[in-house]
Every structure is written in C-alpha cells, then in structure tokens.
Steps between C-alpha positions, in 0.01 A plus 500: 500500500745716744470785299108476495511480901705806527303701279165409702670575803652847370158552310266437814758706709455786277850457414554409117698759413773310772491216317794555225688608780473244740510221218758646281747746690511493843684115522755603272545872606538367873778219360681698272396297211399661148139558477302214204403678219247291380185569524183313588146578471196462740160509364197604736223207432379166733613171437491189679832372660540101401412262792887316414764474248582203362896401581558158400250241399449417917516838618346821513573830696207702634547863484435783763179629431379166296196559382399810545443823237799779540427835325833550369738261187791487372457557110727220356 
C-alpha cells in the first residue's frame, strides 16, 4: 500500500499532480538510471487496509495503516 500512502499524502497536500514525479522520475533522473516505462494506475475510492498478511502458516505481518480506510488503490 506505498503507493496508496503517497497519493494521500500528495492528495491532502494539494500536491497530486507531484506524484508521477516524485514516484516515477525524480530517483532515476537524480541516479542516472533510465526512467520505468510502465505504467500503473491509481483509482480515487475508500477501502479498508487488511489488519495482517498472512506469511507462513505461524506468521503474519501487520501493515502500516492496518485497518483503516485510504481513499486512494492501486487497480490490479
């Protein structure tokens, strides 16, 4: 949910139109690496972040934000 995070941030900052750059361009730009050119898209509606993830039968990972409704997903 990384993506998700940065877009609330960037959204609630007033900032979305930052987002591509920040996420996409600016990392690679400043390292002199070629830019992805896939693409990704980000759909503006609430859903609930799981409270864990399963990992193996015994253990589970609990992820930032578990629990709570973000405004922004990644279409799969």
């Amino acid at each position: 949910a990384a993506i998700e995070l940065y877009a609330e941030a960037f959204d609630k900052a007033g900032a979305l139109d930052k987002l591509e750059g920040f996420a996409s361009f600016y990392g690679a730009d400043f390292y002199q690496l070629p830019r992805n050119t896939q693409q990704i898209t980000l759909e503006k509606t609430d859903w609930q972040v799981p409270e864990y993830y399963p990992v193996t039968e015994k253990e589970q990972l609990t992820p930032l934000k578990a629990g709570e409704i973000l405004h922004w997903k990644l279409q799969a």
